[in-house]
N, CA, C and O atoms as CSV, one atom per row, in Angstrom:
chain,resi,resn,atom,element,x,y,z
A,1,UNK,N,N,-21.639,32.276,-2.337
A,1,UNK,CA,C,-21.709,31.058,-3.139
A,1,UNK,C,C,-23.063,30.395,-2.892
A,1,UNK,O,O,-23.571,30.380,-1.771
A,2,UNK,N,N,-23.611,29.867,-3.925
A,2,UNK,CA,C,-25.076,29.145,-4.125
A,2,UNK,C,C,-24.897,27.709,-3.603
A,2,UNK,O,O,-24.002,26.942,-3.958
A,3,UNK,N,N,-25.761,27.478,-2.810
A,3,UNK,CA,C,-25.707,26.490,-2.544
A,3,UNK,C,C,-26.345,24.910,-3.274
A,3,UNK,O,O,-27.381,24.287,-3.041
A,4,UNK,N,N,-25.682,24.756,-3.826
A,4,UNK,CA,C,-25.778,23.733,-4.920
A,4,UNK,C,C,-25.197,22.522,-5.349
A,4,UNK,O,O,-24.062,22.998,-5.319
A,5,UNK,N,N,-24.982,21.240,-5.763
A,5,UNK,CA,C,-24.267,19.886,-5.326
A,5,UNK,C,C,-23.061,20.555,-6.194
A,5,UNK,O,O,-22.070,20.909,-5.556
A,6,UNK,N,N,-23.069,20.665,-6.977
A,6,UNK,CA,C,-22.003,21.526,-7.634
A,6,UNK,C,C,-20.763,22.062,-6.875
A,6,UNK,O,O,-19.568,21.832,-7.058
A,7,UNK,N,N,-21.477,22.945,-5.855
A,7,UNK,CA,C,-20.711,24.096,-4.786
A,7,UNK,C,C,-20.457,23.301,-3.759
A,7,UNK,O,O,-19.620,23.651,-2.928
A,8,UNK,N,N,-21.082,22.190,-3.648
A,8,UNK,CA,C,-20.993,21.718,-2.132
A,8,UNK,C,C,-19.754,20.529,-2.587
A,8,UNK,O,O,-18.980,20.041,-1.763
A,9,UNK,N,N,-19.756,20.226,-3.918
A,9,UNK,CA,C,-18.672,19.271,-3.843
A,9,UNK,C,C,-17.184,20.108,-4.192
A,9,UNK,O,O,-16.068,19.645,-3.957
A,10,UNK,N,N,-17.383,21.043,-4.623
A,10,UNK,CA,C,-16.249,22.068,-4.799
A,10,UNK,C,C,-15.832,22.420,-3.578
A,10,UNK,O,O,-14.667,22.816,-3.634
A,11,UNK,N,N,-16.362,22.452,-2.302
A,11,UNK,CA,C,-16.322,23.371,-0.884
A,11,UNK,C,C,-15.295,21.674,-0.304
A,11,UNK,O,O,-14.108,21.663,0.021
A,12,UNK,N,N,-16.187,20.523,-0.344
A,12,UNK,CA,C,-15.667,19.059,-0.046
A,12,UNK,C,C,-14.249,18.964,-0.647
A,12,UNK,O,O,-13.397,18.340,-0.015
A,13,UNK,N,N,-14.048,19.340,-1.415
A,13,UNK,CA,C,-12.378,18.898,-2.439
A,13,UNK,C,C,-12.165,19.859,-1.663
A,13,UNK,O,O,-11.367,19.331,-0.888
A,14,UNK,N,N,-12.351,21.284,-1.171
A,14,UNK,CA,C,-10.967,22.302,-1.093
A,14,UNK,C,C,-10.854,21.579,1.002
A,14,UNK,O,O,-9.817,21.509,1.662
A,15,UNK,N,N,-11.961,21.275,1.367
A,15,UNK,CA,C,-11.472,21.048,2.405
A,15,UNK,C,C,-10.741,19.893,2.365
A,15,UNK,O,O,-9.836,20.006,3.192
A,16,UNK,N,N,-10.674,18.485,1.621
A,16,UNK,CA,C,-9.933,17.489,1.438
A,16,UNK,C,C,-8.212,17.882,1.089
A,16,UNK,O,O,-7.194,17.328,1.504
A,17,UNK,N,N,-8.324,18.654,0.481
A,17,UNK,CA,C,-7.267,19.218,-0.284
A,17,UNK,C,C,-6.557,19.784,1.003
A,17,UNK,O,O,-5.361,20.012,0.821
A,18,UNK,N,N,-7.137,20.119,2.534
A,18,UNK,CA,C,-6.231,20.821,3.331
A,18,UNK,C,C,-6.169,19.924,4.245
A,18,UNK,O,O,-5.888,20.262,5.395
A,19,UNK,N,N,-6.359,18.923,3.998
A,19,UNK,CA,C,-6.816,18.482,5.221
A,19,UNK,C,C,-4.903,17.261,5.591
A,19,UNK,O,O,-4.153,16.951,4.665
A,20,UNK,N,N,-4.668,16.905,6.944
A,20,UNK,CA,C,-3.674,16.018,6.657
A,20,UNK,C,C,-3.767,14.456,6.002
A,20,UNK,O,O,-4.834,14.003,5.586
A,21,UNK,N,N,-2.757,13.858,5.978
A,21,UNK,CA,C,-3.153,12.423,5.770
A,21,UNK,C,C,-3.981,11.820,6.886
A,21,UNK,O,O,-5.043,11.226,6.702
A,22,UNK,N,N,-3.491,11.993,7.884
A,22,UNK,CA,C,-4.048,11.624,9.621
A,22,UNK,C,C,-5.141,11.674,9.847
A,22,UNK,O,O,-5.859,10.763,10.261
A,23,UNK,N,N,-5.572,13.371,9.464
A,23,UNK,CA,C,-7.428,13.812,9.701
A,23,UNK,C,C,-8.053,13.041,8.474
A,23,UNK,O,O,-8.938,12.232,8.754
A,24,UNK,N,N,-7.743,13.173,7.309
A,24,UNK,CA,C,-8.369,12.180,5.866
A,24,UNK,C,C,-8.462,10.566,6.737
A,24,UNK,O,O,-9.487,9.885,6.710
A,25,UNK,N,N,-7.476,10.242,7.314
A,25,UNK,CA,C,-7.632,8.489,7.576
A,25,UNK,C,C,-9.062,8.611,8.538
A,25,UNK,O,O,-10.096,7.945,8.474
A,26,UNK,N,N,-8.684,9.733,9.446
A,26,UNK,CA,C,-9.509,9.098,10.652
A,26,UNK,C,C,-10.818,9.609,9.977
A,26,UNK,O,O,-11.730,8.798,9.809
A,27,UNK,N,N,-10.989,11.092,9.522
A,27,UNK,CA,C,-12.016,11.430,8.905
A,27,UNK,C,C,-12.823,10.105,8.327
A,27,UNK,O,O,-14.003,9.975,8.653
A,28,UNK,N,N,-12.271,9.236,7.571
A,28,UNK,CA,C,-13.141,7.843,6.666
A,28,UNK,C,C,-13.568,6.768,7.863
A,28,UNK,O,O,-14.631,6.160,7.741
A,29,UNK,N,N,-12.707,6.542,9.038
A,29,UNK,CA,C,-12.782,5.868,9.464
A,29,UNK,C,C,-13.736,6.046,10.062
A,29,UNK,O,O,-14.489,5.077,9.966
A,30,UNK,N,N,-14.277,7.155,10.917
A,30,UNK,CA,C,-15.737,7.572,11.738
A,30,UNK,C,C,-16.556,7.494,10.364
A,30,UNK,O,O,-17.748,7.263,10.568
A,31,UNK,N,N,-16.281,7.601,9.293
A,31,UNK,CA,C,-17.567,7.549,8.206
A,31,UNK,C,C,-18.082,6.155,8.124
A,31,UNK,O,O,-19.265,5.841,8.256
A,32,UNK,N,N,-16.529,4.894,7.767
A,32,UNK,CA,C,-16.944,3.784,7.622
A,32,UNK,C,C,-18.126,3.347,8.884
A,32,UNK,O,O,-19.277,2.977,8.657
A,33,UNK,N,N,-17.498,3.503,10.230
A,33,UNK,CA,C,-18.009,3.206,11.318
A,33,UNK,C,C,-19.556,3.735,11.708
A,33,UNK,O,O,-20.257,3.176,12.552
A,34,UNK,N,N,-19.799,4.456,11.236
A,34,UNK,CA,C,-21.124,5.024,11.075
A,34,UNK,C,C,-22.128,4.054,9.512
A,34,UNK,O,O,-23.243,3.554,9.366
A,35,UNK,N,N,-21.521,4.147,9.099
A,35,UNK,CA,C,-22.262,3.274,7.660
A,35,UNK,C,C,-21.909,1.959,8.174
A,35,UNK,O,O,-22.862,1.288,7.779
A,36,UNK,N,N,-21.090,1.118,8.848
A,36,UNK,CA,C,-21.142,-0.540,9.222
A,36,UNK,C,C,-22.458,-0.680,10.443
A,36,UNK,O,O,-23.188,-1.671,10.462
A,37,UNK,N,N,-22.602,0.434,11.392
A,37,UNK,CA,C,-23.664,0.391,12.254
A,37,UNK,C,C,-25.027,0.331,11.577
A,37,UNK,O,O,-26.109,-0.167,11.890
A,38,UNK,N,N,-24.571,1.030,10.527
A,38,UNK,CA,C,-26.209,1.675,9.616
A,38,UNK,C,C,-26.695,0.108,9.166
A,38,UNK,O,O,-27.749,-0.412,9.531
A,39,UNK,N,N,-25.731,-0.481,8.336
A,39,UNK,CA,C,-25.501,-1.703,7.078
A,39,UNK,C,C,-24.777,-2.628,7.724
A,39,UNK,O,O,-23.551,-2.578,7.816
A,40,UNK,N,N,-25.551,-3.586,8.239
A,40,UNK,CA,C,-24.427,-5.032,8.305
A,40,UNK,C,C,-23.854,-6.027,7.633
A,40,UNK,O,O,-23.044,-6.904,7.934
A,41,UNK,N,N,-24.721,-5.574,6.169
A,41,UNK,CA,C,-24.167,-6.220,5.293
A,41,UNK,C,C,-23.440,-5.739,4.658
A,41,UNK,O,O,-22.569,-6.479,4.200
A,42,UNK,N,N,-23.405,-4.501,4.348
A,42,UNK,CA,C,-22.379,-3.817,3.812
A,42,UNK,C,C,-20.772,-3.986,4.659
A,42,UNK,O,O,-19.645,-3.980,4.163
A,43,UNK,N,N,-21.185,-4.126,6.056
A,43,UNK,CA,C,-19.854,-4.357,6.933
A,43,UNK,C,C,-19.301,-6.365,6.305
A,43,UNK,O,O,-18.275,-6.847,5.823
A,44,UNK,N,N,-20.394,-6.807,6.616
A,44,UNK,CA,C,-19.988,-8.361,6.124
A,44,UNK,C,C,-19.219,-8.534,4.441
A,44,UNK,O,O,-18.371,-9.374,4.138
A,45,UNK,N,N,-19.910,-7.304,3.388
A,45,UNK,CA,C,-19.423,-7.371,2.377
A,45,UNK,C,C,-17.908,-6.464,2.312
A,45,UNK,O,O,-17.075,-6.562,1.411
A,46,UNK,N,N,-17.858,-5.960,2.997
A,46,UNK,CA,C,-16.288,-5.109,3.189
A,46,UNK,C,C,-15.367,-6.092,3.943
A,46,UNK,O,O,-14.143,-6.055,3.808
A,47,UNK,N,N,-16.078,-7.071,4.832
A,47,UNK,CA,C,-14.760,-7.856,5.551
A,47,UNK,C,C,-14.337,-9.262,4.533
A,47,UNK,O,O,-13.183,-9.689,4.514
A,48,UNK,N,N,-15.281,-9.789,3.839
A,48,UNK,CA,C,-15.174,-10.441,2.393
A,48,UNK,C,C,-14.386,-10.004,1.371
A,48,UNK,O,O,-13.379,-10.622,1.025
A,49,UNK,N,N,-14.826,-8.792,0.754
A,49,UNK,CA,C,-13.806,-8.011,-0.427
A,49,UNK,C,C,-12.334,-7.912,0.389
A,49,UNK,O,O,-11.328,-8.461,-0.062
A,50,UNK,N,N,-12.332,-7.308,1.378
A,50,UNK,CA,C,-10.881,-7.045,1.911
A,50,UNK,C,C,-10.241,-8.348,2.051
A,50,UNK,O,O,-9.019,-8.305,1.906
A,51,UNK,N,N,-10.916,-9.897,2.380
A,51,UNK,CA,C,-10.018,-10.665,2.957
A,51,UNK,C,C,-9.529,-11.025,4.224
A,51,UNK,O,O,-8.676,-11.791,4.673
A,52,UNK,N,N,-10.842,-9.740,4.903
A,52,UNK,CA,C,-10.365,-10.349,6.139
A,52,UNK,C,C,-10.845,-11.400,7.138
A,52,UNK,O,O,-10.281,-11.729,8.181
A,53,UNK,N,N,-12.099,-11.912,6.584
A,53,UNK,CA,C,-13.020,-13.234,6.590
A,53,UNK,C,C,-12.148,-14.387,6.660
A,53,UNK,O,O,-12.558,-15.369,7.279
A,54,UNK,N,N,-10.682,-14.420,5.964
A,54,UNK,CA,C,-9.779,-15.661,6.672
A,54,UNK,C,C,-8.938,-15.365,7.509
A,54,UNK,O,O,-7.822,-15.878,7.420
A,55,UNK,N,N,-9.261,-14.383,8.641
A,55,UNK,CA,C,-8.006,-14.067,9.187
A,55,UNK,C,C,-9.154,-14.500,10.487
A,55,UNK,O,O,-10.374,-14.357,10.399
A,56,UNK,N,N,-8.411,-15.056,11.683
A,56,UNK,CA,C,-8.906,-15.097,13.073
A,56,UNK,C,C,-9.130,-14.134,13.644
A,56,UNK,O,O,-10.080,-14.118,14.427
A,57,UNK,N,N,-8.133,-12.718,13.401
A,57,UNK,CA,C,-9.297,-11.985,14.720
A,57,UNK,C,C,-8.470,-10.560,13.632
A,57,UNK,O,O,-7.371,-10.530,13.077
A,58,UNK,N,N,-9.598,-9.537,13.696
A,58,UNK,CA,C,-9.139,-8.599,13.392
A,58,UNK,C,C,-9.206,-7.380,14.166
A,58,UNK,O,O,-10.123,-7.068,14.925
A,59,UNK,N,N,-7.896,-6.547,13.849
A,59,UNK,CA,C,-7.421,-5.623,15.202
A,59,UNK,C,C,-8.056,-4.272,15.295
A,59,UNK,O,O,-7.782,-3.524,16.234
């Protein structure tokens, strides 16, 4: 197979596709956590959209 965005997002779905709910959660979660270190505003704009900007402490 050629390596191509094409192939590489076809290769991404079949591994999503096997993957559990468990490995998919945590899988995003080391992604988010890597992109909030990168972007602090992007972390400030995710705790805004979500709502969690009125909550006292989040877990």
């Amino acid at each position: 197979m050629e390596y191509t965005d094409d192939n590489m997002q076809s290769v991404a779905f079949k591994i999503v596709e096997n993957m559990s709910l468990s490995d998919l959660q945590a899988y995003v979660a080391e992604d988010y956590l890597f992109r909030f270190d990168q972007d602090s505003e992007f972390f400030e704009y995710q705790v805004e959209e979500l709502g969690l900007d009125k909550e006292l402490e989040v877990e």
